[in-house]
C-alpha positions in Angstrom: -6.4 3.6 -13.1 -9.2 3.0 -10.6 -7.2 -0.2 -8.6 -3.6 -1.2 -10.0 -2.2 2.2 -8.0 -4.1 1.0 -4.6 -2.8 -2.7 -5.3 0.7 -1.7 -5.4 0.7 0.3 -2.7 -1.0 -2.1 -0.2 1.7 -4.7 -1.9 4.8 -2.7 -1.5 4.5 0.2 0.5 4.2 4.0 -0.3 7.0 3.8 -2.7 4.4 1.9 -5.5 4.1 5.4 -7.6 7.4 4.6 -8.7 7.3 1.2 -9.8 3.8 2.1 -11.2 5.5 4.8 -13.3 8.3 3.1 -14.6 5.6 -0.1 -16.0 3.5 3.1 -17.7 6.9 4.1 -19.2 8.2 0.8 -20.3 4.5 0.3 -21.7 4.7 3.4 -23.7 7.4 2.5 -25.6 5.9 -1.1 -26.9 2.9 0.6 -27.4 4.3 3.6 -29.6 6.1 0.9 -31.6 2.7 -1.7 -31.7 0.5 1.5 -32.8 2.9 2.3 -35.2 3.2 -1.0 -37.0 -0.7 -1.3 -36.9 -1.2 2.0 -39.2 1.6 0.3 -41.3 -0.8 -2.8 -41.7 1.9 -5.2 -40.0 0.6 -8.1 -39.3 1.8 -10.9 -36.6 0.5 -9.6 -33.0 2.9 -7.8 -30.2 5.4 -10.7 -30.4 6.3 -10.5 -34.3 6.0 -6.4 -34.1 8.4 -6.2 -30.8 10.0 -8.8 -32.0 11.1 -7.1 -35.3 11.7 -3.6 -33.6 12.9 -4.5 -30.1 14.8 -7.9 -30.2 13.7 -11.1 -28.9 13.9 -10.1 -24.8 11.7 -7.3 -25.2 9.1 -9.8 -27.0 8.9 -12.1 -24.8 8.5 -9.5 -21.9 5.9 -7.8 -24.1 3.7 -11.2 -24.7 4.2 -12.1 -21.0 3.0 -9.4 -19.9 0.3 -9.4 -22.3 -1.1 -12.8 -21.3 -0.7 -11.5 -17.5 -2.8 -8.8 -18.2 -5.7 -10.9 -20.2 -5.7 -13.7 -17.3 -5.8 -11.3 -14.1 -6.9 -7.1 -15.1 -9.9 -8.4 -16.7 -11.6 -10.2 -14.0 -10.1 -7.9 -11.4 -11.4 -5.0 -13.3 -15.0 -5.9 -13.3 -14.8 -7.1 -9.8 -13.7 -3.7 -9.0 -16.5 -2.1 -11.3 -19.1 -4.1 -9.4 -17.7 -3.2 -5.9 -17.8 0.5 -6.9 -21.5 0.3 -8.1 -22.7 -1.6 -5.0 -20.8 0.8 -2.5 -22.8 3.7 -5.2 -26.4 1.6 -4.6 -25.8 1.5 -1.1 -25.0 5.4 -0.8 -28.2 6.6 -3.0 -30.1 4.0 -1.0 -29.1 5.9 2.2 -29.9 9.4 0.2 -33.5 8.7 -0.6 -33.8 7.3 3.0 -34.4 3.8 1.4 -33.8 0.7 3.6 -31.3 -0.9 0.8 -28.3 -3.4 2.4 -26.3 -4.9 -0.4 -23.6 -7.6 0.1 -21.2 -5.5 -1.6 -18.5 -8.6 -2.2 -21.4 -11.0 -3.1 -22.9 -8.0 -5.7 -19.2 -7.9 -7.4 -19.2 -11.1 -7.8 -22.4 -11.7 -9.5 -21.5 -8.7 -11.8 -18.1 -10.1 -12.8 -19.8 -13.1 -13.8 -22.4 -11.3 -15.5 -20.4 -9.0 -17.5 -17.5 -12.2 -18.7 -20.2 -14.0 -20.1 -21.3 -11.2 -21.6 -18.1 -10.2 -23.8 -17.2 -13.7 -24.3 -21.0 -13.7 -25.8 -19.9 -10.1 -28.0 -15.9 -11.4 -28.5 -17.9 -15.1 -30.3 -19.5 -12.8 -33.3 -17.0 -11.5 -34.6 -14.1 -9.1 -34.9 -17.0 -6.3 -36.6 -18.9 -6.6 -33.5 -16.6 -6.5 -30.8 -14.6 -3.5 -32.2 -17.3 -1.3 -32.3 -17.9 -2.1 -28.7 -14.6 -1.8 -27.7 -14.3 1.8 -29.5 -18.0 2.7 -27.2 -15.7 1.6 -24.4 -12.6 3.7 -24.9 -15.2 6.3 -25.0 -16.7 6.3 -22.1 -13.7 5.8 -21.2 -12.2 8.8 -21.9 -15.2 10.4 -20.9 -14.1 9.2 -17.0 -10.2 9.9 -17.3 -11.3 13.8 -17.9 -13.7 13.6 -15.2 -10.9 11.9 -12.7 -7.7 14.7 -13.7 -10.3 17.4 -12.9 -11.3 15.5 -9.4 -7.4 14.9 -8.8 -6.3 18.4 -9.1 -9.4 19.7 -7.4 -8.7 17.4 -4.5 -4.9 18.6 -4.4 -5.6 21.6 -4.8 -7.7 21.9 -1.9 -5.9 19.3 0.6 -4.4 20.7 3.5 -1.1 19.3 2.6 0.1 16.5 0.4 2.0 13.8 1.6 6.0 13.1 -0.6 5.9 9.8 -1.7 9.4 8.4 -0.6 12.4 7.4 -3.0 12.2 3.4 -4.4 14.6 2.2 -2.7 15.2 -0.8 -1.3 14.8 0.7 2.3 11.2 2.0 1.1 10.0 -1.1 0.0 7.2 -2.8 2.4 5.7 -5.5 1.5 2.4 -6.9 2.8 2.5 -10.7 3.9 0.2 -11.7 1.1 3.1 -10.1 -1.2 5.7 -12.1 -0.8 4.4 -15.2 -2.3 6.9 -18.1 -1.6 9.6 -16.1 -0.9 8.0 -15.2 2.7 10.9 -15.9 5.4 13.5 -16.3 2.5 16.8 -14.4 2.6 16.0 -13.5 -1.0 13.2 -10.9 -0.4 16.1 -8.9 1.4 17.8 -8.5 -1.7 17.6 -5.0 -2.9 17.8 -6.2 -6.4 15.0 -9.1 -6.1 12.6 -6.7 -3.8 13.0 -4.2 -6.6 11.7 -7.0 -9.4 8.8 -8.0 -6.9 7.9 -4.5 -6.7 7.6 -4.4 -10.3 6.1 -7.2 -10.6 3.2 -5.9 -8.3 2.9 -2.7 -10.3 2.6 -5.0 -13.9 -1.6 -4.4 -13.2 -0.6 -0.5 -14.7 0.1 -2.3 -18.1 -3.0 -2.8 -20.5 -4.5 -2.2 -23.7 -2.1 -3.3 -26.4 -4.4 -5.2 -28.5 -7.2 -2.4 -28.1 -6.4 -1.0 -31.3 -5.6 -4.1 -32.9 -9.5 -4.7 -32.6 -10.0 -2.0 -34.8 -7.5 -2.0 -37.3 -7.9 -4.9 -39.2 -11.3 -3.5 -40.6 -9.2 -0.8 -42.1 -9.1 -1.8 -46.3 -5.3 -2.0 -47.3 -3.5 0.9 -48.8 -3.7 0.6 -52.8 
């Protein structure tokens, strides 16, 4: 919520809402059907539950993107977190007229690394443990979303205008030079169809939390 819309815009260009959308919808659907199996108490992980209620291609799509998200959204998160609280030191530094200069990047950094070793220090104990601080998390996180719709719709509402975002077409897709991977000065990233996968794949950041509540159900006691 707080990066993977700015990192697929400065990817792709203004059109990213849409690609972002159409992740969010595609994740809604495995997730309806992974929450679903997990009050049924079946067991096996994303793959086995898509797997069983999907087919085989929407599995292996699921657990892909699964494993994308654990490698990359978790250290890009708390980079982000870290880069947000430094820019916020810096700012109530400059309020209270306090002489406070923060390498912002450098700060991130140290926090990321802070924080990881920290869950991998909870995540070691035990299932118990980390579940009760991942449902503190989805507190406080919930707690922020509220806060962020009310900012949002103050901050339409009171914009002097609001800019369209244009249709995801081929035509509307930009992408920045660190975008295009190895396809840079390829005829294939002028194919509408291949620019349109790209995009997607840039917007794959919007897709997280399937095994959040997989945390949490296994403590549940079986149904008698």
């Amino acid at each position: 919520m707080f990066y993977a819309g700015g990192a697929a815009e400065r990817a792709i260009g203004q059109a990213a809402p849409w690609f972002v959308m159409g992740v969010m919808l595609f994740s809604f659907a495995v997730r309806s059907v992974y929450m679903e199996s997990c009050s049924m108490f079946v067991r096996g992980g994303v793959y086995v539950v898509v797997h069983d209620s999907m087919g085989p291609v929407a599995a292996k799509f699921s657990v892909s993107a699964l494993v994308f998200d654990y490698i990359l959204t978790g250290p890009i998160s708390v980079v982000s977190a870290g880069q947000y609280i430094g820019a916020l030191l810096e700012e109530i530094g400059q309020l209270t007229h306090q002489n406070l200069h923060l390498n912002i990047n450098l700060f991130a950094a140290g926090f990321a690394v802070l924080v990881t070793i920290y869950f991998w220090w909870t995540n070691i104990k035990g299932v118990h443990e980390s579940s009760g601080k991942a449902l503190r998390i989805m507190q406080i996180t919930t707690v922020m979303v509220v806060i962020l719709l009310i900012w949002c719709t103050i901050t339409v509402l009171v914009a002097p205008h609001v800019n369209s975002v244009p249709m995801p077409s081929a035509s509307n897709i930009h992408f920045a030079p660190e975008a295009q991977g190895w396809l840079a000065g390829t005829m294939w990233i002028q194919i509408p169809m291949i620019m349109i996968i790209i995009a997607f794949g840039h917007s794959l950041l919007s897709m997280s939390g399937f095994e959040t509540l997989a945390q949490v159900y296994r403590e549940i006691a079986y149904r008698r």
